[in-house]
C-alpha positions as CSV (number, residue, x, y, z in Angstrom):
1,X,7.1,-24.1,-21.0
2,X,5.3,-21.0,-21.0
3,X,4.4,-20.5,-18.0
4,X,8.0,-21.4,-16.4
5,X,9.8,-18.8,-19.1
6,X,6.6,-16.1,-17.4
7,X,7.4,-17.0,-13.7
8,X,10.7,-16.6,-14.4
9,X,10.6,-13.2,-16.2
10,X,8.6,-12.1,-13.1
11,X,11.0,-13.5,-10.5
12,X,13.8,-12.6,-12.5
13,X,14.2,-9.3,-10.1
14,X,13.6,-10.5,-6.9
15,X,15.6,-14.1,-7.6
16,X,19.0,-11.0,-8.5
17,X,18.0,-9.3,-5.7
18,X,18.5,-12.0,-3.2
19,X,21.4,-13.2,-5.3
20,X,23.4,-10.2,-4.5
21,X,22.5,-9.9,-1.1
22,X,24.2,-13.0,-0.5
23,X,27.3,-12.0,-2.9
24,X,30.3,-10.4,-0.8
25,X,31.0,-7.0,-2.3
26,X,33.9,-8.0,-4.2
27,X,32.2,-10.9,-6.0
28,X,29.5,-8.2,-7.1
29,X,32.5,-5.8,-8.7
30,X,34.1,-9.1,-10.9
31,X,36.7,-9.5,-8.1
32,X,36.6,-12.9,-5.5
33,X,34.1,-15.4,-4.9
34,X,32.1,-16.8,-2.0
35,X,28.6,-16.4,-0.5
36,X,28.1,-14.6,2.0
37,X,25.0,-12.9,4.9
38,X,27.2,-10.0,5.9
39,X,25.2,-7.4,3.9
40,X,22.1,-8.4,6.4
41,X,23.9,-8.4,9.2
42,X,25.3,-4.8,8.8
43,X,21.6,-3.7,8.1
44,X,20.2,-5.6,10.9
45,X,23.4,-4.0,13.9
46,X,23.2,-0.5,12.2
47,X,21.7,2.3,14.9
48,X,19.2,2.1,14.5
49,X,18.4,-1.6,13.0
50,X,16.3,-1.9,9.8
51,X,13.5,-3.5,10.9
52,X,12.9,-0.3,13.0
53,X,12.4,1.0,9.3
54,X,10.2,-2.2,8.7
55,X,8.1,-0.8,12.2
56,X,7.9,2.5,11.1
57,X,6.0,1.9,7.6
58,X,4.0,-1.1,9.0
59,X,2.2,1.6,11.4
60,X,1.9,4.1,8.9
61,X,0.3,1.9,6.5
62,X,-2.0,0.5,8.9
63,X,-2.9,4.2,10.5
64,X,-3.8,5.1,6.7
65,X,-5.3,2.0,5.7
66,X,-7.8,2.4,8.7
67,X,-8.1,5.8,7.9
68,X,-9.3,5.3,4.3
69,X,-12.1,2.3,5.0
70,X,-13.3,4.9,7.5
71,X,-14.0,7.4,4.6
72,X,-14.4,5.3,1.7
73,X,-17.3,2.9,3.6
74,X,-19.8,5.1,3.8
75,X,-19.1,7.3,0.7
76,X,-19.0,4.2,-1.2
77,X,-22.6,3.1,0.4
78,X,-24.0,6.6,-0.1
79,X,-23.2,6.2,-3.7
80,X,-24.7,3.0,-4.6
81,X,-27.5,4.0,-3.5
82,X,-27.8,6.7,-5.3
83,X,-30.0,6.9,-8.7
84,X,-28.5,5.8,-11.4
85,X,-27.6,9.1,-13.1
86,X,-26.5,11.4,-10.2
87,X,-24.3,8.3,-9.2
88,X,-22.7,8.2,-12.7
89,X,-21.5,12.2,-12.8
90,X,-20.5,11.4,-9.4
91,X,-18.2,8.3,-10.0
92,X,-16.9,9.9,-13.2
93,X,-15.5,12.8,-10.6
94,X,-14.1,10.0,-8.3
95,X,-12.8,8.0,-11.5
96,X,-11.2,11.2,-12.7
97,X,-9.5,12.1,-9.1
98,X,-8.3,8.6,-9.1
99,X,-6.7,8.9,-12.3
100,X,-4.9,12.1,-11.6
101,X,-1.1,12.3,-11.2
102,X,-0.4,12.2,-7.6
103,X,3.0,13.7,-8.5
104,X,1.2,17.3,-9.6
105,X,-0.1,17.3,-6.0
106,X,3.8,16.9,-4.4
107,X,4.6,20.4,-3.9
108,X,1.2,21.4,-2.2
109,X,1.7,18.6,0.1
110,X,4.8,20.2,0.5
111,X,3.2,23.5,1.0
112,X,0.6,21.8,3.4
113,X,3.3,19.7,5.9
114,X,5.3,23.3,6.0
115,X,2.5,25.4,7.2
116,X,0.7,22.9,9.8
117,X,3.8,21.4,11.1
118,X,3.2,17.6,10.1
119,X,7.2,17.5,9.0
120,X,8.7,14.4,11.5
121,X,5.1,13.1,12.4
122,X,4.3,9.0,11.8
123,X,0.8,9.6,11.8
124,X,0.3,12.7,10.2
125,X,1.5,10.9,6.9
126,X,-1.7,9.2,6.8
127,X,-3.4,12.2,6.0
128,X,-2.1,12.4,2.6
129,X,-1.9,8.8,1.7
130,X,-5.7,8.5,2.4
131,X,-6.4,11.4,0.2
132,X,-4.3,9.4,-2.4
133,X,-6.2,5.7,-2.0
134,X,-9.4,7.2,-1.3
135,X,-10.7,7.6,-4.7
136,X,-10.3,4.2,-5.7
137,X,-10.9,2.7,-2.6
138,X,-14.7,4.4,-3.0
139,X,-14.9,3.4,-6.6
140,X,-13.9,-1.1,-5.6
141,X,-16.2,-0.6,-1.9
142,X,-19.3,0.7,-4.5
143,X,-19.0,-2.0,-6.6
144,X,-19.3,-3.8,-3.7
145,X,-22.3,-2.7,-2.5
146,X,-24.1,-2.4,-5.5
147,X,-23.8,-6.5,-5.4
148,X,-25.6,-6.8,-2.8
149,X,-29.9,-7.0,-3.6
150,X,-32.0,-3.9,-2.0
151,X,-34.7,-6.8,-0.5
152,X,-32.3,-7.8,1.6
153,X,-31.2,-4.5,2.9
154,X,-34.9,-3.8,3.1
155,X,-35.4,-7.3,5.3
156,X,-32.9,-5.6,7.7
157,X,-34.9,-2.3,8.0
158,X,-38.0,-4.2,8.3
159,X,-36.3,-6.6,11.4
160,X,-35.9,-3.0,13.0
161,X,-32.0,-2.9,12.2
162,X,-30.6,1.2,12.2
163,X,-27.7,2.3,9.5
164,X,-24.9,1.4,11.6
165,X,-26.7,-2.0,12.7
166,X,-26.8,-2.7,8.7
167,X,-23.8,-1.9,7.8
168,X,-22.1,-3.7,10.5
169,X,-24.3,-6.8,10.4
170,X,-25.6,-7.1,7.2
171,X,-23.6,-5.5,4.6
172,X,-19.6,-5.5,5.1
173,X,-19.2,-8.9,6.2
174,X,-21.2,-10.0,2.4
175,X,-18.5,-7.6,0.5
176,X,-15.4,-8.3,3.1
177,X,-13.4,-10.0,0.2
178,X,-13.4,-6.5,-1.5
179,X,-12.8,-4.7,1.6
180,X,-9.8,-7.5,2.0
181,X,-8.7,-6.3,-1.7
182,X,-8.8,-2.6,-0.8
183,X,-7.2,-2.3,2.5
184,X,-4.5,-4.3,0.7
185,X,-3.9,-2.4,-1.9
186,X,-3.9,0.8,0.1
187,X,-1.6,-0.8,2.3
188,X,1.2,-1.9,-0.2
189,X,0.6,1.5,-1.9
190,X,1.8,3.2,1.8
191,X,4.2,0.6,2.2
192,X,6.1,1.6,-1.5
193,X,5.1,5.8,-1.0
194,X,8.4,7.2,-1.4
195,X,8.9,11.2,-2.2
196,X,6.1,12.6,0.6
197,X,7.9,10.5,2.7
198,X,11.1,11.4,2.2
199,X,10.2,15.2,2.6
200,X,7.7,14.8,5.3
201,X,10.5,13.2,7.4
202,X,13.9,14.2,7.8
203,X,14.9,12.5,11.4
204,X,16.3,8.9,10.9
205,X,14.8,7.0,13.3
206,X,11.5,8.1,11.9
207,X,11.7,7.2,7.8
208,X,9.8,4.7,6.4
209,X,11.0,1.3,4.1
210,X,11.7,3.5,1.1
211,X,13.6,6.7,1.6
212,X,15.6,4.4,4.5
213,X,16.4,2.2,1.5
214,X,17.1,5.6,-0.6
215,X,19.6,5.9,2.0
216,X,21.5,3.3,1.9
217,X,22.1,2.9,-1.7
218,X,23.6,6.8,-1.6
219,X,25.3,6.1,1.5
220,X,29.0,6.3,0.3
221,X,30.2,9.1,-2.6
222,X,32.7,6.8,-3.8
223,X,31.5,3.1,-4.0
224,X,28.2,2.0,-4.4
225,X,26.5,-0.6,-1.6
226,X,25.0,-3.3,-4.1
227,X,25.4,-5.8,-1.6
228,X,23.8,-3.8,1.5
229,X,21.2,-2.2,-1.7
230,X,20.1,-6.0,-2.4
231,X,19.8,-7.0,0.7
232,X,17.6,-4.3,2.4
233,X,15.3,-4.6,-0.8
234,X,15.0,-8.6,0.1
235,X,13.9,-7.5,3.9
236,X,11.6,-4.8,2.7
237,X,9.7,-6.8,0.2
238,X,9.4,-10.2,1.7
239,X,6.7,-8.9,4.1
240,X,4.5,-8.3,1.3
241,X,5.2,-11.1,-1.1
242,X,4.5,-12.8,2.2
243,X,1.2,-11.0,2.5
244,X,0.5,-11.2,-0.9
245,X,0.7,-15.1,-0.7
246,X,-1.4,-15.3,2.5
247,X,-4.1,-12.9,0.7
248,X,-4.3,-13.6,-2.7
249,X,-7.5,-15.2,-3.1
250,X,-9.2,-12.6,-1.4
251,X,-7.7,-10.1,-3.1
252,X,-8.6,-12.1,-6.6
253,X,-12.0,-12.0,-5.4
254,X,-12.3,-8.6,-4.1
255,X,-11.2,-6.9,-7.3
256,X,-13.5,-9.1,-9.8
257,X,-16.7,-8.4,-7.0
258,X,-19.0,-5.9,-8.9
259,X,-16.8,-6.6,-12.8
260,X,-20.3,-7.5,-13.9
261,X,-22.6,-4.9,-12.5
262,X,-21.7,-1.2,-12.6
């Protein structure tokens, strides 16, 4: 009984979300009945169509979710190998930059997009989303490594394999669950990102999921879209329930790899 009262405290949002999608407008107000899909077709005919929105935040996340392996691999190596105490001060630093309040940092973005012309550039908004997911990302990928024994990093020097070589064939496929876990959560993190987005781009066919969604629900001054709302929340978070589902024991895994070691 407990458990179906929790899953259905959890689901409770998503279960009114699609609700209301499929509500006509009037039904939603306290006036008519009926059920109805017009809400996603309106989203899906508008110029341009939502999942171009969908496109737009799927190549984003995966430009910045490359970008962050690709600096959090080898600083996370670097520092588990480290000694014991230098790694410490050091991972109390990256601890601490995780913890800090991306929103603090909004207005030097700001600042930064202004003076090197990223504004209306995809790509460019992977610069700051790796910056944001890199600390933690470091701080999972060295727990990682610090599973994995020195003898048999040591067996792969002896066999006459380089850095690269060992990295590549010896150490990330043993910690690919957390690398699975990380890129994930980098990825959903890019895919929910809201206020950079929404300064760094002001042309419509380039916003991402949320400040399209943003959009939409301030579309008219004197009715509010719940129906349209609902709906484009259903489209822009069923990719990564769907993920989610697909991925979940990796990411289980990846997150408790390195709980019991440092």
């Amino acid at each position: 009984m407990g458990r179906t009262v929790l899953l259905l405290w959890s689901l409770g949002p998503m279960l009114w979300q699609l609700y209301s999608s499929l509500r006509p407008t009037q039904a939603l107000t306290g006036v008519g009945s009926g059920w109805t899909l017009d809400h996603y077709r309106q989203l899906l005919s508008a110029e341009p169509p939502f999942g171009h929105y969908l496109v737009n935040t799927a190549l984003v996340g995966s430009s910045s979710t490359l970008l962050t392996l690709a600096l959090a691999i080898p600083c996370a190596y670097g520092l588990s190998r480290l000694g014991q105490r230098p790694a410490r001060q050091i991972s109390l630093v990256v601890a601490a930059a995780a913890a800090f309040p991306a929103v603090l940092l909004f207005l030097a973005l700001l600042e930064v997009a202004r003076d090197w012309q990223l504004a209306n550039n995809l790509l460019a908004l992977s610069l700051p989303y790796a910056g944001l997911c890199l600390p933690l990302a470091v701080l999972l990928l060295r727990a990682a490594f610090r599973e994995i024994p020195l003898e048999l990093e040591e067996a792969a020097l002896i066999d006459g394999l380089n850095l690269w070589q060992r990295l590549r064939w010896v150490l990330l496929p043993l910690i690919a669950p957390a690398l699975a876990s990380t890129a994930l959560l980098v990825f959903i993190f890019c895919w929910n990102e809201y206020p950079i987005a929404l300064t760094w781009l002001s042309r419509q066919e380039l916003l991402t999921l949320a400040p399209a969604i943003a959009r939409i629900a301030g579309s008219s001054v004197y009715t509010i879209p719940y129906g349209a709302f609902a709906a484009a929340t259903v489209l822009g978070g069923a990719p990564m329930i769907l993920l989610l589902l697909l991925f979940q024991r990796q990411i289980i895994s990846g997150l408790t790899q390195g709980a019991i070691k440092g």
